[in-house]
SEZA-785997 format. One record per residue: residue in one letter; residue number from 1; x, y negated, z of N, C-alpha, C in turn; chain. Coordinates in nm, 4 decimals. Layout:
% residues N
NODE   dofi   semi        nxx        nyy        nzz       caxx       cayy       cazz        cxx        cyy        czz   fivo
NODE      A    NUM          X          Y          Z          X          Y          Z          X          Y          Z      A
...
This chain:
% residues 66
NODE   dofi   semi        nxx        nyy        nzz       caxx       cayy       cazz        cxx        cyy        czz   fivo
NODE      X      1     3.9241     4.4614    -4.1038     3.9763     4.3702    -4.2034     3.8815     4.3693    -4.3224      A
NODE      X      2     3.8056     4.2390    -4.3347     3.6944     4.2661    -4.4789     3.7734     4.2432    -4.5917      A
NODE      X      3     3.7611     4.3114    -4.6735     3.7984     4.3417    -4.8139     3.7106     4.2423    -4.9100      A
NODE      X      4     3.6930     4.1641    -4.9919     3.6306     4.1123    -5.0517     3.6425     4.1284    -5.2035      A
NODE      X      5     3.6274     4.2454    -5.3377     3.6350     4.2317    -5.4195     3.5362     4.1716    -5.5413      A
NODE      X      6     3.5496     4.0619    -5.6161     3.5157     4.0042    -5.7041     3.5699     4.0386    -5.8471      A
NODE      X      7     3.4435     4.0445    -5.9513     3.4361     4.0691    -6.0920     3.4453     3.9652    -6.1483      A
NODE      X      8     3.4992     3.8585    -6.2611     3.4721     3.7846    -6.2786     3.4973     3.7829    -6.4771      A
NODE      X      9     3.4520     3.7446    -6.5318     3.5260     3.6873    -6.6185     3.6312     3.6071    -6.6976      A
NODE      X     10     3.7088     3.6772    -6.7623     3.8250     3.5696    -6.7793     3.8006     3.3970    -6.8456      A
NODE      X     11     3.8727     3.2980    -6.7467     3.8261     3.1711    -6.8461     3.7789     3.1048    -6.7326      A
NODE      X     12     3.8103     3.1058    -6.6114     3.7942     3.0454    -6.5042     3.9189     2.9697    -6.4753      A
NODE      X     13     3.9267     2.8363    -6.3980     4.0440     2.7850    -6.4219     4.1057     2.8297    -6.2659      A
NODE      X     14     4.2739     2.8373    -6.2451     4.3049     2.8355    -6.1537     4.2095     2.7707    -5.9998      A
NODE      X     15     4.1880     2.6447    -6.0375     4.1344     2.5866    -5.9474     3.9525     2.6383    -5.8411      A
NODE      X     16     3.9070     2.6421    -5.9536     3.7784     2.7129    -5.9573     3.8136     2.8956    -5.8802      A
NODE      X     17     3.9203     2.9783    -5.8922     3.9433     3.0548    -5.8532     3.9728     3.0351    -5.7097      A
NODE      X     18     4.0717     2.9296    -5.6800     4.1237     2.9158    -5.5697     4.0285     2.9170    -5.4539      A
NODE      X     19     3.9063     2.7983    -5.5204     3.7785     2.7487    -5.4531     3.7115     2.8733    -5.3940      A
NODE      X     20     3.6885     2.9880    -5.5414     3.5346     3.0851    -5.4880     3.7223     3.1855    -5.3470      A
NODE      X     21     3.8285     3.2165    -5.3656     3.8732     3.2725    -5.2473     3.8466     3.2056    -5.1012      A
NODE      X     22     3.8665     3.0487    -5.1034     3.7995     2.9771    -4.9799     3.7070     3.0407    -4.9375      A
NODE      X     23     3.5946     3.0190    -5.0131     3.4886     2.9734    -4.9741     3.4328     3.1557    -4.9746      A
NODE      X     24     3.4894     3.2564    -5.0311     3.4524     3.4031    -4.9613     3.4826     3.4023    -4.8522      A
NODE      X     25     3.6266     3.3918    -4.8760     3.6895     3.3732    -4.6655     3.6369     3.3064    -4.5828      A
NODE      X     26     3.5593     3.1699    -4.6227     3.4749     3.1333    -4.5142     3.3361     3.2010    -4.5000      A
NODE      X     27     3.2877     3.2947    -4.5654     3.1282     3.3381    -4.5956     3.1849     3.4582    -4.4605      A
NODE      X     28     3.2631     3.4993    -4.4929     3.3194     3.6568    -4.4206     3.3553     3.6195    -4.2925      A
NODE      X     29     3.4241     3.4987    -4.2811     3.4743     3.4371    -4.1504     3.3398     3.4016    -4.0520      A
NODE      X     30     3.1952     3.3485    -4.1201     3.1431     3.2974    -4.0625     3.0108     3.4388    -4.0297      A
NODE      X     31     3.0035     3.4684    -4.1205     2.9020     3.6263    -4.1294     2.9767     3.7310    -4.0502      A
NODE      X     32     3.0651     3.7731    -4.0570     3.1526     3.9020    -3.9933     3.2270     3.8543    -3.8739      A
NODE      X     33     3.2018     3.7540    -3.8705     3.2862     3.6874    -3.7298     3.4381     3.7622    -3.7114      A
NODE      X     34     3.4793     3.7293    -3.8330     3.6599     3.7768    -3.9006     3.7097     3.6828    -3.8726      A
NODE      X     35     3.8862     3.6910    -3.7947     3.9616     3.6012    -3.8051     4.0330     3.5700    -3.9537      A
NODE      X     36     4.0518     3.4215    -3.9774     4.0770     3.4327    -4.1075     4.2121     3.4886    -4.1662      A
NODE      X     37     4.2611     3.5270    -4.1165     4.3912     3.6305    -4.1269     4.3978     3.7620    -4.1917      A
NODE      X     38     4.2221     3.8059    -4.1351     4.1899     3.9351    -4.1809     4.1442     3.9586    -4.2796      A
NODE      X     39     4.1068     3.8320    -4.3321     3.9973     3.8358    -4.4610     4.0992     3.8389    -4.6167      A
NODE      X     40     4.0535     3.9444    -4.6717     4.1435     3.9621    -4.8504     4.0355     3.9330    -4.9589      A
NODE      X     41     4.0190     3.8767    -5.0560     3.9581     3.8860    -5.1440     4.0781     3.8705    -5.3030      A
NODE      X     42     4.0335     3.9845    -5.3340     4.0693     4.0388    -5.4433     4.0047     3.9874    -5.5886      A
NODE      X     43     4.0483     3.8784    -5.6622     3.9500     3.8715    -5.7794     4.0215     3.9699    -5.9199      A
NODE      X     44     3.9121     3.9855    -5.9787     3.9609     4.1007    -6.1128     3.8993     4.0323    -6.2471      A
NODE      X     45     3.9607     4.0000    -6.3289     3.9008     3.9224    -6.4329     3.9130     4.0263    -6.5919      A
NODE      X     46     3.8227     4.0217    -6.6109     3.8153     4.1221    -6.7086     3.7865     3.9954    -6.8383      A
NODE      X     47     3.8112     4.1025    -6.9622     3.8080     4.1009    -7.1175     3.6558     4.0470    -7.1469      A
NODE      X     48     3.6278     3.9868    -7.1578     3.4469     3.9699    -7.2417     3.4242     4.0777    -7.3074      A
NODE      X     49     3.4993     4.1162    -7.4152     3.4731     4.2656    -7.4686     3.5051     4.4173    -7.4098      A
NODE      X     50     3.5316     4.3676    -7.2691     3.5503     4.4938    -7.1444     3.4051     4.4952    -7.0916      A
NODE      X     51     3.2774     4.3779    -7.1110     3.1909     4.3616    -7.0068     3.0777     4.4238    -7.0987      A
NODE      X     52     2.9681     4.5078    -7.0817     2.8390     4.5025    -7.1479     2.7483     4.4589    -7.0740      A
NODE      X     53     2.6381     4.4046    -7.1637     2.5036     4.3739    -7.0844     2.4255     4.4838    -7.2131      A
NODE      X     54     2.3328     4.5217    -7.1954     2.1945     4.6228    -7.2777     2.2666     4.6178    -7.3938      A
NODE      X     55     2.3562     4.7167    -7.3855     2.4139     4.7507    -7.5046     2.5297     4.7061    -7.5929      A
NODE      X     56     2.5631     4.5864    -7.5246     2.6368     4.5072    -7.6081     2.7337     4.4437    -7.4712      A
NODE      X     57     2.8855     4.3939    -7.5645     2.9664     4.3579    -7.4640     2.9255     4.2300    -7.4355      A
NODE      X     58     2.9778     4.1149    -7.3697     2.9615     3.9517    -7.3706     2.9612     3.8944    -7.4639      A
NODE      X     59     3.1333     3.9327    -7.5091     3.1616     3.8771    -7.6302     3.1130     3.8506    -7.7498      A
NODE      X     60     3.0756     3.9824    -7.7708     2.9601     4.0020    -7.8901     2.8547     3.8951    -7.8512      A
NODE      X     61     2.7567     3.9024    -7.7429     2.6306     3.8186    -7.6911     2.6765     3.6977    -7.7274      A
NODE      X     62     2.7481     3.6236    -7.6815     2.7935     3.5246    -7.6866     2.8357     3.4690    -7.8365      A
NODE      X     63     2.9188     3.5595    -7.9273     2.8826     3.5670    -8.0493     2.7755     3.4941    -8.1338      A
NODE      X     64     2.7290     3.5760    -8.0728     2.5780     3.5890    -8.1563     2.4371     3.4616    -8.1073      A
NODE      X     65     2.5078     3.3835    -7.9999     2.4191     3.2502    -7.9376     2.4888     3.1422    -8.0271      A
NODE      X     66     2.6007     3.1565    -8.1053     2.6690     3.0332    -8.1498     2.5296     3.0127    -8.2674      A
């Protein structure tokens, strides 16, 4: 049974979520030769100020591009 967990950022719309679970289940379905029954993908959406890049969270980065 492939497990599929995804990181994402919060601020994705329902729809756009729905899409990237498809379209894992079909990557896994077609690569792992999984029935699609078996396939889970898990998305986890985190805080911008939960995420760092070199030192600094997103939020901040992002901040600081305005």
């Amino acid at each position: 049974m492939p497990f599929i967990q995804v990181n994402i950022l919060k601020g994705r719309s329902p729809e756009q979520k729905e899409k990237l679970i498809r379209e894992m289940t079909n990557v896994a379905m077609d690569v792992l030769d999984a029935p699609e029954q078996s396939v889970r993908v898990m998305i986890q959406e985190m805080e911008p100020e939960h995420w760092g890049i070199a030192g600094e969270s997103i939020k901040k980065r992002k901040e600081g591009s305005k």
